[in-house]
C-alpha positions as a Markdown table, in Angstrom:
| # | Residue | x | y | z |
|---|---|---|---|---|
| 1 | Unk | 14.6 | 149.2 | 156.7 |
| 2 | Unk | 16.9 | 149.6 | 159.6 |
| 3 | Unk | 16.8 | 145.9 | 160.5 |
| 4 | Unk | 18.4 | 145.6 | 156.6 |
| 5 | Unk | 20.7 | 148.5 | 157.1 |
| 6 | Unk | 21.7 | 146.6 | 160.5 |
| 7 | Unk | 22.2 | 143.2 | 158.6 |
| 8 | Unk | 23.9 | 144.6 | 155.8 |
| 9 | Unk | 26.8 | 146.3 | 158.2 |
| 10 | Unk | 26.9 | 143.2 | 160.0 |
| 11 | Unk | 27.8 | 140.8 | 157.0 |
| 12 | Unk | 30.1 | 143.5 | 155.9 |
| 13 | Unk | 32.0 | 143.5 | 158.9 |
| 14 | Unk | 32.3 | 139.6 | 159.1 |
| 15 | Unk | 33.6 | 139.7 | 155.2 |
| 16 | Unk | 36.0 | 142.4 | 156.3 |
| 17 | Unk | 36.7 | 140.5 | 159.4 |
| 18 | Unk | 37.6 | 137.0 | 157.5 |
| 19 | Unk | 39.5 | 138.5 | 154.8 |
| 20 | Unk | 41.8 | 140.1 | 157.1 |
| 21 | Unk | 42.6 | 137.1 | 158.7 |
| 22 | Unk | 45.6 | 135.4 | 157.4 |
| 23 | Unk | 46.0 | 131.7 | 156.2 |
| 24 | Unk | 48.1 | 128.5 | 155.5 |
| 25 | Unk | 48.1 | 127.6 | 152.2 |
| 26 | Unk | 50.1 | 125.6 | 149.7 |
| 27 | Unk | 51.6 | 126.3 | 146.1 |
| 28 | Unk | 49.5 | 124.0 | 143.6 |
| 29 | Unk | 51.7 | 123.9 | 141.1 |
| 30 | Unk | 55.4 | 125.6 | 140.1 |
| 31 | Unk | 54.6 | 129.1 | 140.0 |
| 32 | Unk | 56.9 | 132.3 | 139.8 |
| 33 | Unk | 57.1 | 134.5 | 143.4 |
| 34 | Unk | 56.7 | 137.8 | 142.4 |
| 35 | Unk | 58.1 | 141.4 | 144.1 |
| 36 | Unk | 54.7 | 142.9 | 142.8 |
| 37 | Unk | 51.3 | 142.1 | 142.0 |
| 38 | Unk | 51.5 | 141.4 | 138.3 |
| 39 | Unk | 53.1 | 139.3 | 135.3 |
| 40 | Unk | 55.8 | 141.7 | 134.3 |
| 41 | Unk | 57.7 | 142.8 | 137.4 |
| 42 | Unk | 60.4 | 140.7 | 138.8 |
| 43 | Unk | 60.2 | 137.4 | 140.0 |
| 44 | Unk | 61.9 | 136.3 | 143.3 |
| 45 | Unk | 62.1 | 132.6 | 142.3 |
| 46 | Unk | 60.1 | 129.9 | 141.5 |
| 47 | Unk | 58.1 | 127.8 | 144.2 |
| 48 | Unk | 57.8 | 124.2 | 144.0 |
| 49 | Unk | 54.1 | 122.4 | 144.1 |
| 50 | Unk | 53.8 | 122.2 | 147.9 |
| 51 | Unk | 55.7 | 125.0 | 149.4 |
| 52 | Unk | 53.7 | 126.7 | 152.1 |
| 53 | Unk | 52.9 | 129.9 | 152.0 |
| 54 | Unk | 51.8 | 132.3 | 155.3 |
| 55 | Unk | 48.5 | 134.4 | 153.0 |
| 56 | Unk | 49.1 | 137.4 | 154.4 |
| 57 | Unk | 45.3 | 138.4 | 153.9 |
| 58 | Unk | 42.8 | 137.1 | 151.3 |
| 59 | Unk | 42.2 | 140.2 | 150.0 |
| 60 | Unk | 43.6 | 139.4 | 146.5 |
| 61 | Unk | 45.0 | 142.4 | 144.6 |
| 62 | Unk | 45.1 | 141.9 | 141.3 |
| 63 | Unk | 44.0 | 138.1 | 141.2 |
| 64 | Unk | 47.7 | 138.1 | 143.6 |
| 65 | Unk | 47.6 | 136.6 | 147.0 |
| 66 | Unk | 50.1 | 138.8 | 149.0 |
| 67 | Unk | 52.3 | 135.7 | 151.1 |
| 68 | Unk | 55.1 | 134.9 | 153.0 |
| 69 | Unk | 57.5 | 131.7 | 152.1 |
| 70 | Unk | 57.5 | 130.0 | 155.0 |
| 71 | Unk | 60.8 | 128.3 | 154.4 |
| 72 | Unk | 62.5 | 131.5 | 153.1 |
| 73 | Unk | 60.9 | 134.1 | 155.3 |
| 74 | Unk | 60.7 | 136.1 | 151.7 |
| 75 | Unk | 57.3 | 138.5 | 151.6 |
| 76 | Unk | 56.3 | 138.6 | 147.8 |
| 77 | Unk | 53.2 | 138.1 | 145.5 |
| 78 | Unk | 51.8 | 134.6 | 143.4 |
| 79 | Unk | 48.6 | 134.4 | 141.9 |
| 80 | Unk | 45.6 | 133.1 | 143.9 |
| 81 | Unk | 44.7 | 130.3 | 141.0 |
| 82 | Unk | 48.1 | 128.7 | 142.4 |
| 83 | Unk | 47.4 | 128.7 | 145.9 |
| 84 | Unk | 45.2 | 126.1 | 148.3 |
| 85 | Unk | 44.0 | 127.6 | 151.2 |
| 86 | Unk | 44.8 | 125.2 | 154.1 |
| 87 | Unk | 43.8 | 126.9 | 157.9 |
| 88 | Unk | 43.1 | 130.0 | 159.3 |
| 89 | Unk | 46.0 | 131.2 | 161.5 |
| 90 | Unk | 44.5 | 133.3 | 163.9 |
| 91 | Unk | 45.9 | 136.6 | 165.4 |
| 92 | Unk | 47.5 | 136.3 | 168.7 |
| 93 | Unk | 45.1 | 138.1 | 170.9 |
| 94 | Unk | 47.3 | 138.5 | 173.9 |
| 95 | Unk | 50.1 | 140.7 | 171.8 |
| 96 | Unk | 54.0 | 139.9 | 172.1 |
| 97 | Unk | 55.4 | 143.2 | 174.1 |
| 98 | Unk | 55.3 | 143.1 | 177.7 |
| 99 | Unk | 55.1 | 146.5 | 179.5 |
| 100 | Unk | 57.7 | 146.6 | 182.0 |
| 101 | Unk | 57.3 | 150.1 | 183.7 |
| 102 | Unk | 57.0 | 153.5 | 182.9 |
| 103 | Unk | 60.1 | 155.2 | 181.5 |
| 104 | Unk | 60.8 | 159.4 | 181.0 |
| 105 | Unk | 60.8 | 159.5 | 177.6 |
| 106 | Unk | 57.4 | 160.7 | 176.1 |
| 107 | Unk | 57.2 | 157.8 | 173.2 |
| 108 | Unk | 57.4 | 153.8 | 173.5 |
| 109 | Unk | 60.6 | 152.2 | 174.3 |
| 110 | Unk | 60.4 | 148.3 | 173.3 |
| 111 | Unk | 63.3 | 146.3 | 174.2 |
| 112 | Unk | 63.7 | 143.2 | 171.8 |
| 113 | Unk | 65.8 | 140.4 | 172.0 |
| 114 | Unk | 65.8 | 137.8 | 169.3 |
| 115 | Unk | 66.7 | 134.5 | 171.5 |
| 116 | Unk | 67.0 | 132.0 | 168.6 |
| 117 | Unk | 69.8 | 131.1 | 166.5 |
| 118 | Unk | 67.4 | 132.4 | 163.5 |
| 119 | Unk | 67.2 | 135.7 | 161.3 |
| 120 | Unk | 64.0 | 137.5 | 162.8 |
| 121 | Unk | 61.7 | 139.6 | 161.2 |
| 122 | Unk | 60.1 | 142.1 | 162.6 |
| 123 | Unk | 57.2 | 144.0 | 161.0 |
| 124 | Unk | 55.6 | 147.3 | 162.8 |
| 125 | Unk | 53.0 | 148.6 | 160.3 |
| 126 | Unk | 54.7 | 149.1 | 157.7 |
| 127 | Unk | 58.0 | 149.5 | 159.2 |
| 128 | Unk | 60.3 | 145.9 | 158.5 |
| 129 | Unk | 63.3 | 145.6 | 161.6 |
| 130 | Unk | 65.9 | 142.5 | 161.1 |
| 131 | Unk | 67.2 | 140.7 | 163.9 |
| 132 | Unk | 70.4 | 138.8 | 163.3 |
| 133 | Unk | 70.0 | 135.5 | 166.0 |
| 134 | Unk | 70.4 | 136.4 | 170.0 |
| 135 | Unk | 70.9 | 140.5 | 168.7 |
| 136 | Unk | 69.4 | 142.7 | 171.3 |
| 137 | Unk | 67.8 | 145.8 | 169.9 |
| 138 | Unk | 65.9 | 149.0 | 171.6 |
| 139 | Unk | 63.7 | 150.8 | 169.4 |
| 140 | Unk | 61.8 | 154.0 | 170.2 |
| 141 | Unk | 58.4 | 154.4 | 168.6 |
| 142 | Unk | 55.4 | 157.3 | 168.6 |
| 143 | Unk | 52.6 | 155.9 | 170.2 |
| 144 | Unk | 49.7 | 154.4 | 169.0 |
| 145 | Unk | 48.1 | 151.0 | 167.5 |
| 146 | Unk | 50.3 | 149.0 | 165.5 |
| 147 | Unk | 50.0 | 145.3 | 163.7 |
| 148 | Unk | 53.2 | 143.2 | 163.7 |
| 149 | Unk | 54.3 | 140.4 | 162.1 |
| 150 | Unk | 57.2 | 138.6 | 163.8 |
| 151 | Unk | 58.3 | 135.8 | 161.2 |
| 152 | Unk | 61.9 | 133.8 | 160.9 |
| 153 | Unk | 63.2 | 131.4 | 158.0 |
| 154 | Unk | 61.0 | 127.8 | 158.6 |
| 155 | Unk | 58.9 | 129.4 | 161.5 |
| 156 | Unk | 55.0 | 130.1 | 161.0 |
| 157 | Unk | 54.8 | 134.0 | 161.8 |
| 158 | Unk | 52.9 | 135.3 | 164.8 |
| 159 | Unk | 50.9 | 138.8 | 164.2 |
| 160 | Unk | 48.7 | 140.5 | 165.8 |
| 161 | Unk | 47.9 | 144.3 | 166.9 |
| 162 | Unk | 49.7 | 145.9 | 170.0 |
| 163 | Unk | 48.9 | 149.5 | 171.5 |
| 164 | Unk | 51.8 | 151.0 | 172.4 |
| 165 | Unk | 51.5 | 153.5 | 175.4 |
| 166 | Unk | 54.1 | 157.1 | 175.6 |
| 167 | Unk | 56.1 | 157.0 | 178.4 |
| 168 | Unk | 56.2 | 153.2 | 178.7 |
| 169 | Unk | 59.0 | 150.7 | 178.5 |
| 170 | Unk | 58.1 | 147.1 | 176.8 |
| 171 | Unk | 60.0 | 144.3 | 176.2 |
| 172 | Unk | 60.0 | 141.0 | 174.1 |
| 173 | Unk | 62.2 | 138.1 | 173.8 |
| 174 | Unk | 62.0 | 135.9 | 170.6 |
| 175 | Unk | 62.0 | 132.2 | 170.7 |
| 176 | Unk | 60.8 | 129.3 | 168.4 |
| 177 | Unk | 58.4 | 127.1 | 170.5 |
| 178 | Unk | 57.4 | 123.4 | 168.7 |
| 179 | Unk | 54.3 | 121.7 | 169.1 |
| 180 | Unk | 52.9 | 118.5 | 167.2 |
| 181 | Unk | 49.3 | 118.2 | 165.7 |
């Protein structure tokens, strides 16, 4: 009995674990981009067959994938039976804020320059910042675990989970890096 107790908490935590990954995936056909997860709320635009999509998870909600466009940086909703699943895009393990020393003030102090000539998006929980290109902003947080999303027009997003100490100072600097396949 235990062993099956132990197996069943396992294969539940790899389900949870894959469906909290996010994906690449591609628009199948025209469909409408959504602000919600249903048929009668407002639609954002229409997506061509091909336009890729960041999945954000593939928990569906409502039969609705929750995405990113990639090539508008827009975060909306379009039905799952519309969207091919490409690649998992892996979290980035290593986290984007650098602590840089301790500071007197008793909450996080990130530092965050947006070095591109991009809009940046920056996503704390559930918290959205917007970067307009080479802005510099300071932002003071409570501490605590946080997933981000860092995501710009064209750009595949980079998330991830950060622990963000009191009385430390981080910093980040935004940039674009290409790479072939």
């Amino acid at each position: 009995m235990k062993k099956y107790i132990l197996s069943l908490i396992l294969f539940l935590s790899i389900i949870t674990l894959s469906n909290a990954q996010s994906y690449l995936g591609y628009v199948t056909k025209q469909v409408n981009f959504r602000t919600e997860s249903n048929t009668s709320c407002e639609i954002i635009s229409s997506l061509p067959r091909g336009t890729a999509l960041f999945v954000i998870s593939k928990d569906k909600i409502n039969g609705f994938y929750q995405v990113l466009n990639i090539e508008t940086n827009k975060e909306g909703f379009v039905h799952s039976s519309f969207v091919q699943l490409d690649k998992m895009l892996p979290k980035n393990e290593n986290g984007i804020f650098t602590p840089v020393g301790k500071t007197s003030s008793t909450k996080p102090i990130i530092k965050i320059h947006n070095n591109t000539s991009l809009t940046l998006t920056l996503k704390l929980n559930n918290d959205l910042y917007t970067f307009s290109p080479q802005e510099r902003k300071t932002l003071t947080l409570s501490s605590g675990s946080y997933t981000y999303r860092a995501s710009a027009p064209g750009v595949l997003p980079d998330y991830g989970t950060e622990n963000m100490q009191s009385n430390y100072e981080y910093e980040w600097s935004f940039y674009v890096s290409t790479s072939r396949n």
